[in-house]
Chimera marker file (.cmm) of the C-alpha trace (Angstrom):
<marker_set name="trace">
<marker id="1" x="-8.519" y="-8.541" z="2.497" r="1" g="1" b="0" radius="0.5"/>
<marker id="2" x="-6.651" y="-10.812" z="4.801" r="1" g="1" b="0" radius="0.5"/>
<marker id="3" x="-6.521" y="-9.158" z="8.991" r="1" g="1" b="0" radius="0.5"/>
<marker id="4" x="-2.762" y="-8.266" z="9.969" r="1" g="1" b="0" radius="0.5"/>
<marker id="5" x="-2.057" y="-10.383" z="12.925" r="1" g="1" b="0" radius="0.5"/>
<marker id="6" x="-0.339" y="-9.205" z="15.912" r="1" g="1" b="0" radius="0.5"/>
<marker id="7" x="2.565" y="-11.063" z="15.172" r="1" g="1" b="0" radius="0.5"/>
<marker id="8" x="2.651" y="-9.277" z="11.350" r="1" g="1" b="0" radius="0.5"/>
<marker id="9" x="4.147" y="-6.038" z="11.007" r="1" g="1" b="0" radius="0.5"/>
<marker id="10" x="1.222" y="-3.711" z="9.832" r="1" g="1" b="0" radius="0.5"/>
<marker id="11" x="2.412" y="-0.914" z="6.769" r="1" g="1" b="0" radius="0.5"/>
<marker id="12" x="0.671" y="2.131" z="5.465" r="1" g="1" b="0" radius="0.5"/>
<marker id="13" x="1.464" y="2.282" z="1.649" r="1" g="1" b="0" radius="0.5"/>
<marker id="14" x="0.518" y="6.208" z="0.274" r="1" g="1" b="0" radius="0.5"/>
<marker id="15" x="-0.192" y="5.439" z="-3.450" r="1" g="1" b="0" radius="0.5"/>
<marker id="16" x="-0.191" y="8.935" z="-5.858" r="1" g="1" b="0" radius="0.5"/>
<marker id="17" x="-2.280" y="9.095" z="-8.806" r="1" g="1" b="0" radius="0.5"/>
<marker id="18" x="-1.038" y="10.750" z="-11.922" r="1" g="1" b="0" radius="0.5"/>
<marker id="19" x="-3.374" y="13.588" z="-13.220" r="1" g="1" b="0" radius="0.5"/>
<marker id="20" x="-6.576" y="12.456" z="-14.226" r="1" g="1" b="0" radius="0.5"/>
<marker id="21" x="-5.578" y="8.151" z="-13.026" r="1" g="1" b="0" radius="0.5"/>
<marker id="22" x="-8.016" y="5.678" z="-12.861" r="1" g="1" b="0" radius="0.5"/>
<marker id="23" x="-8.992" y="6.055" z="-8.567" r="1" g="1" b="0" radius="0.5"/>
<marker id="24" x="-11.185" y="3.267" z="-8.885" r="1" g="1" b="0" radius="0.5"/>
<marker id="25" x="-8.848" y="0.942" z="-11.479" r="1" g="1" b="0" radius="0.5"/>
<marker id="26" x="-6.260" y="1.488" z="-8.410" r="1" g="1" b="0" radius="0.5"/>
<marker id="27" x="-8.008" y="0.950" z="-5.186" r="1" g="1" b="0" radius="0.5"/>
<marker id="28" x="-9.580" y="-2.490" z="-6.676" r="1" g="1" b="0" radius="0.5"/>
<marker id="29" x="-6.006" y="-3.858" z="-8.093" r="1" g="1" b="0" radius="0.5"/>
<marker id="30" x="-4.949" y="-2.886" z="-4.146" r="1" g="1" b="0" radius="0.5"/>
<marker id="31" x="-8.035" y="-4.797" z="-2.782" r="1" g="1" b="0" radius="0.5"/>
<marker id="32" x="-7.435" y="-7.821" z="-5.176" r="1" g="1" b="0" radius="0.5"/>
<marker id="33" x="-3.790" y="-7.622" z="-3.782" r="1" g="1" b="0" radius="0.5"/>
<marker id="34" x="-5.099" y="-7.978" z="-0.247" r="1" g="1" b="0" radius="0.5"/>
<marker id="35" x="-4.957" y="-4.105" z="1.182" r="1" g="1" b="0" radius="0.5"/>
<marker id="36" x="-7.748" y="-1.942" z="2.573" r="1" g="1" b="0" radius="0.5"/>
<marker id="37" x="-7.773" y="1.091" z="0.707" r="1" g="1" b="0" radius="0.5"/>
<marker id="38" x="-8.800" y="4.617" z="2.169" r="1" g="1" b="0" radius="0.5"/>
<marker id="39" x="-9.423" y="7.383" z="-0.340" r="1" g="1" b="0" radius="0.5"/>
<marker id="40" x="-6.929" y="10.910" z="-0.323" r="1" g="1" b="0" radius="0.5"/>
<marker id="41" x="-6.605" y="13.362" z="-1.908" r="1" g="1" b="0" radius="0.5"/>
<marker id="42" x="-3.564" y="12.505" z="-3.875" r="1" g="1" b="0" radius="0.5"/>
<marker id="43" x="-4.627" y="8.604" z="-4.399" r="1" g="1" b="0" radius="0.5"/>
<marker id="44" x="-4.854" y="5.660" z="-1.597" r="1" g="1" b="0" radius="0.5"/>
<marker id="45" x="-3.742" y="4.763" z="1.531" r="1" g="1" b="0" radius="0.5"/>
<marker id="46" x="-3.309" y="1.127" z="1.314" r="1" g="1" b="0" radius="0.5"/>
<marker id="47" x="-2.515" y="-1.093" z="4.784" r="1" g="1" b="0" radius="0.5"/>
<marker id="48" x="-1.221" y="-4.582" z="5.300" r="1" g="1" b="0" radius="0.5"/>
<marker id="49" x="0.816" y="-6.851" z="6.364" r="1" g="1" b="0" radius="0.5"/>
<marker id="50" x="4.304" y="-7.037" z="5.508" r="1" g="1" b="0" radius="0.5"/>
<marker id="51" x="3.473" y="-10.509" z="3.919" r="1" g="1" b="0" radius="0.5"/>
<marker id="52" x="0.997" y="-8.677" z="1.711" r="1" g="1" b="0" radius="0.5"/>
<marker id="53" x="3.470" y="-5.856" z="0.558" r="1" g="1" b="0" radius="0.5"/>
<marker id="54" x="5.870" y="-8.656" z="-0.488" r="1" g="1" b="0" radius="0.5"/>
<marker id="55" x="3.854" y="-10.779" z="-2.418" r="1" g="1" b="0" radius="0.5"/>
<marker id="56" x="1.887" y="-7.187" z="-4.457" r="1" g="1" b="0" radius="0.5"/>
<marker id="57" x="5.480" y="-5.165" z="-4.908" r="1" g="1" b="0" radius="0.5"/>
<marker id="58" x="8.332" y="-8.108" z="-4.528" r="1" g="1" b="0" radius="0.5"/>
<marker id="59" x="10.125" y="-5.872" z="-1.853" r="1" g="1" b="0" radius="0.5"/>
<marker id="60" x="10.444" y="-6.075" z="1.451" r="1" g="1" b="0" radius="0.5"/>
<marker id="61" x="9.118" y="-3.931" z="4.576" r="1" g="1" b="0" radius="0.5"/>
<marker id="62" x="11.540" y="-0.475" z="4.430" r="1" g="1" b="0" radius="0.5"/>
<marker id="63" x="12.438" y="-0.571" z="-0.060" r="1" g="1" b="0" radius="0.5"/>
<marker id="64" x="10.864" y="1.249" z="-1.651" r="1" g="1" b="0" radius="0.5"/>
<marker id="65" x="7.772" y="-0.305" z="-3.757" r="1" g="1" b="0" radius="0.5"/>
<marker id="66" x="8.006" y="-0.308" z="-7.143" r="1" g="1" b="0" radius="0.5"/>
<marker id="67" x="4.572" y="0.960" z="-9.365" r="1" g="1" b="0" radius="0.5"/>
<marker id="68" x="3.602" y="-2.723" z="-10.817" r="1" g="1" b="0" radius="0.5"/>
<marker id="69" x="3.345" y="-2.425" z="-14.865" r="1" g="1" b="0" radius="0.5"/>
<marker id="70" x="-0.304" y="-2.929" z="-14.075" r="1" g="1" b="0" radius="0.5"/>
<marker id="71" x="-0.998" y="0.518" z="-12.474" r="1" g="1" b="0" radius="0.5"/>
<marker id="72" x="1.806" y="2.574" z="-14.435" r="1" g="1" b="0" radius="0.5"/>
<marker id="73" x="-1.026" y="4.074" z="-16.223" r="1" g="1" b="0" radius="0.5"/>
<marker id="74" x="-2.745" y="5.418" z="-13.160" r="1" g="1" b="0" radius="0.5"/>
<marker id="75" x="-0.030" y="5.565" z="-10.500" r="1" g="1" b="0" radius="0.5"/>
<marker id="76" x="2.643" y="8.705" z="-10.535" r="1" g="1" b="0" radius="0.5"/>
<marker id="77" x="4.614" y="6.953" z="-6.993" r="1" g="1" b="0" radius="0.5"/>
<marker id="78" x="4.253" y="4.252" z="-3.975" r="1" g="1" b="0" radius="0.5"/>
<marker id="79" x="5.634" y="5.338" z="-0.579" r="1" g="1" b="0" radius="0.5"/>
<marker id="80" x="5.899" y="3.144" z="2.071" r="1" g="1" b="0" radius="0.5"/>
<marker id="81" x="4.943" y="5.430" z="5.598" r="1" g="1" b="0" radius="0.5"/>
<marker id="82" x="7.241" y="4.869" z="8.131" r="1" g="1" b="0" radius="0.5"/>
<marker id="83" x="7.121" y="2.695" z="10.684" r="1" g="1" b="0" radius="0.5"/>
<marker id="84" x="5.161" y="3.494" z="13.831" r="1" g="1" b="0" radius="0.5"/>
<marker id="85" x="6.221" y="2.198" z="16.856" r="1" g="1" b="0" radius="0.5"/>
<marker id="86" x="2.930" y="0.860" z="18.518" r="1" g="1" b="0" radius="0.5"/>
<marker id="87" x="4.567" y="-0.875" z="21.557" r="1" g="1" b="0" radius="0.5"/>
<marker id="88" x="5.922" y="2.663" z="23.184" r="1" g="1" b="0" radius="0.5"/>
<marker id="89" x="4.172" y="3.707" z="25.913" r="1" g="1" b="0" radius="0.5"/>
<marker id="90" x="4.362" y="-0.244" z="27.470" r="1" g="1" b="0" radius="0.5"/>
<link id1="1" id2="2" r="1" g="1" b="0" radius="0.2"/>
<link id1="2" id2="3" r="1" g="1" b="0" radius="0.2"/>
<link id1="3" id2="4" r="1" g="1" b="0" radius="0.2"/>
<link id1="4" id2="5" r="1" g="1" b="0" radius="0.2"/>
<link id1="5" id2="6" r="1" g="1" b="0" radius="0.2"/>
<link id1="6" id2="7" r="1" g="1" b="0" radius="0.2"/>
<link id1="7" id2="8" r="1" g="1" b="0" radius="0.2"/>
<link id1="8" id2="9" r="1" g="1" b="0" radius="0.2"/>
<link id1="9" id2="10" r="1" g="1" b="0" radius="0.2"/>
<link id1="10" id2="11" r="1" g="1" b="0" radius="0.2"/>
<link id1="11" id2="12" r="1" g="1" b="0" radius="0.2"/>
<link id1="12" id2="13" r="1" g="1" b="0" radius="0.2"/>
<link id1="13" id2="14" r="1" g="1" b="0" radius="0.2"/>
<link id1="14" id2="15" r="1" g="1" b="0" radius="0.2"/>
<link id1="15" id2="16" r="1" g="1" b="0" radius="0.2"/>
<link id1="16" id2="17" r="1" g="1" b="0" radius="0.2"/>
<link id1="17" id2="18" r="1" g="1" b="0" radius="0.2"/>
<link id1="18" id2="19" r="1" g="1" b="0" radius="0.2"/>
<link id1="19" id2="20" r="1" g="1" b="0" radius="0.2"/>
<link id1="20" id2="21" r="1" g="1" b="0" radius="0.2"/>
<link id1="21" id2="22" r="1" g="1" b="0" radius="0.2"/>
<link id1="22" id2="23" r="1" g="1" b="0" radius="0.2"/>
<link id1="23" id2="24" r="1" g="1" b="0" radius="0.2"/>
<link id1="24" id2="25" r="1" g="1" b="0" radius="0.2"/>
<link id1="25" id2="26" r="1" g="1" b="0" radius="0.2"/>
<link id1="26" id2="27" r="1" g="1" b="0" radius="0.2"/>
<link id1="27" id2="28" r="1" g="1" b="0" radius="0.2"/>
<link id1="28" id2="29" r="1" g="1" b="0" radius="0.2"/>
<link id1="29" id2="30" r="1" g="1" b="0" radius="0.2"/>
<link id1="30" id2="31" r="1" g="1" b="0" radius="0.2"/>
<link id1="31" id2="32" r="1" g="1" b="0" radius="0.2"/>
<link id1="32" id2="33" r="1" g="1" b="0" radius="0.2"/>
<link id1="33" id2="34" r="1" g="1" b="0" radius="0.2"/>
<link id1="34" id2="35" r="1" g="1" b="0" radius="0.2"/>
<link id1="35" id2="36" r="1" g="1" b="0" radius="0.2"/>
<link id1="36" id2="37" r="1" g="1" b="0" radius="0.2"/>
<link id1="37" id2="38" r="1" g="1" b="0" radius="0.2"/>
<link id1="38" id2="39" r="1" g="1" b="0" radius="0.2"/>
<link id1="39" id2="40" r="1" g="1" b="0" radius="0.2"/>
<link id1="40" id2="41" r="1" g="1" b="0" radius="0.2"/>
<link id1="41" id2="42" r="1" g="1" b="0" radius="0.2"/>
<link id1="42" id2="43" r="1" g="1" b="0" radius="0.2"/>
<link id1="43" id2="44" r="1" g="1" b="0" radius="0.2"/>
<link id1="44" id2="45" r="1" g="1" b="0" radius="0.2"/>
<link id1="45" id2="46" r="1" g="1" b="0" radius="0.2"/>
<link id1="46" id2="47" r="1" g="1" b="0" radius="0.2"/>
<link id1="47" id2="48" r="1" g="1" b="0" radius="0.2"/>
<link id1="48" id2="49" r="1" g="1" b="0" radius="0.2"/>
<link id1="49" id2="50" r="1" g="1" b="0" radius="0.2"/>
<link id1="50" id2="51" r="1" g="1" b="0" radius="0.2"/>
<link id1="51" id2="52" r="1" g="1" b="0" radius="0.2"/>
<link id1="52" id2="53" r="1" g="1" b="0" radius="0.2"/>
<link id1="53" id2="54" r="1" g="1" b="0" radius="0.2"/>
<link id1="54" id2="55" r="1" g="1" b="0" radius="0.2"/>
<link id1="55" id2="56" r="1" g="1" b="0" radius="0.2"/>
<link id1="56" id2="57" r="1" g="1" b="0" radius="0.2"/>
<link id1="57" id2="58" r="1" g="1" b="0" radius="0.2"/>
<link id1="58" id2="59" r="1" g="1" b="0" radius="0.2"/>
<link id1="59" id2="60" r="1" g="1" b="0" radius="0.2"/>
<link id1="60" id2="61" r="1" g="1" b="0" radius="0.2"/>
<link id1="61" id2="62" r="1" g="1" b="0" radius="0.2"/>
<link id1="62" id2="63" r="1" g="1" b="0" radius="0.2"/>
<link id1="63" id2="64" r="1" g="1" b="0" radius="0.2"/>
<link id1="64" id2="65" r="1" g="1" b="0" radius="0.2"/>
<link id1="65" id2="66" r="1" g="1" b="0" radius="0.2"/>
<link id1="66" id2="67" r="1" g="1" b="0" radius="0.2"/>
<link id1="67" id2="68" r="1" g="1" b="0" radius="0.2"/>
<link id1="68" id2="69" r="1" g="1" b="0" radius="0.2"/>
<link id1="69" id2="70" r="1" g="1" b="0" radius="0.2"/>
<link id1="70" id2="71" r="1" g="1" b="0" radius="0.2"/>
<link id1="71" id2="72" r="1" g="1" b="0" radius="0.2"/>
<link id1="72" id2="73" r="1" g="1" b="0" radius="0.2"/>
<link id1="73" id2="74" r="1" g="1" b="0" radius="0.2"/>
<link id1="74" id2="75" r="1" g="1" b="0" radius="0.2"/>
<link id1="75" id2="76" r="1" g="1" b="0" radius="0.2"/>
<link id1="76" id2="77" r="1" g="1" b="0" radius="0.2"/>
<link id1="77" id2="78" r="1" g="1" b="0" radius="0.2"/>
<link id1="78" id2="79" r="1" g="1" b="0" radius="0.2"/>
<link id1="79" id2="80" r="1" g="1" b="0" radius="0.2"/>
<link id1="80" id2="81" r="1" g="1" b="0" radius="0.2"/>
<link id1="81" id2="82" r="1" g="1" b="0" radius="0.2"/>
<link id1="82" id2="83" r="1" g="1" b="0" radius="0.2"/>
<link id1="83" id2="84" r="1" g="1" b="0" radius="0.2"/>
<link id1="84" id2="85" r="1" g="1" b="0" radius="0.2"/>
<link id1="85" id2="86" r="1" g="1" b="0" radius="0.2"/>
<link id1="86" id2="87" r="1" g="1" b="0" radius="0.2"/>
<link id1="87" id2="88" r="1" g="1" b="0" radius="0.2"/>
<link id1="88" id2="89" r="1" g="1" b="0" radius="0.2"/>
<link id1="89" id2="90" r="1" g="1" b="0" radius="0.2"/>
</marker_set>
């Protein structure tokens, strides 16, 4: 998994497994894509970089990622979290 850098904006993806998907088939497509994955209870949190949610889903920071023909098996929805604003408080 490649670090966010200060200067990239960091995302929290929530990935939903269909009844009885693959957990496992998910969270390593997701690592091979360059996220860290964190189990729940639906699916995966995945986090990155906006440069890594371009180059896994083709969309940029804010659409909406499409579920990659890859994990349509497995994967019921991807939500992108909104944004948290890390500088307030400065």
């Amino acid at each position: 998994m490649a670090a966010v850098t200060q200067e990239e904006e960091y995302l929290e993806i929530v990935v939903e497994l269909v009844p009885g998907g693959d957990r496992s088939f998910v969270t390593s497509w997701l690592d091979e894509h360059g996220f860290a994955t964190q189990p729940l209870v639906v699916g995966a949190l995945a986090t990155g970089g906006a440069a890594t949610v371009r180059r896994a889903f083709g969309v940029e920071p804010g659409e909406r990622p499409p579920v990659p023909e890859a994990l349509r098996e497995h994967v019921a929805s991807i939500l992108l979290a909104p944004r948290k604003d890390w500088q307030r408080g400065r």
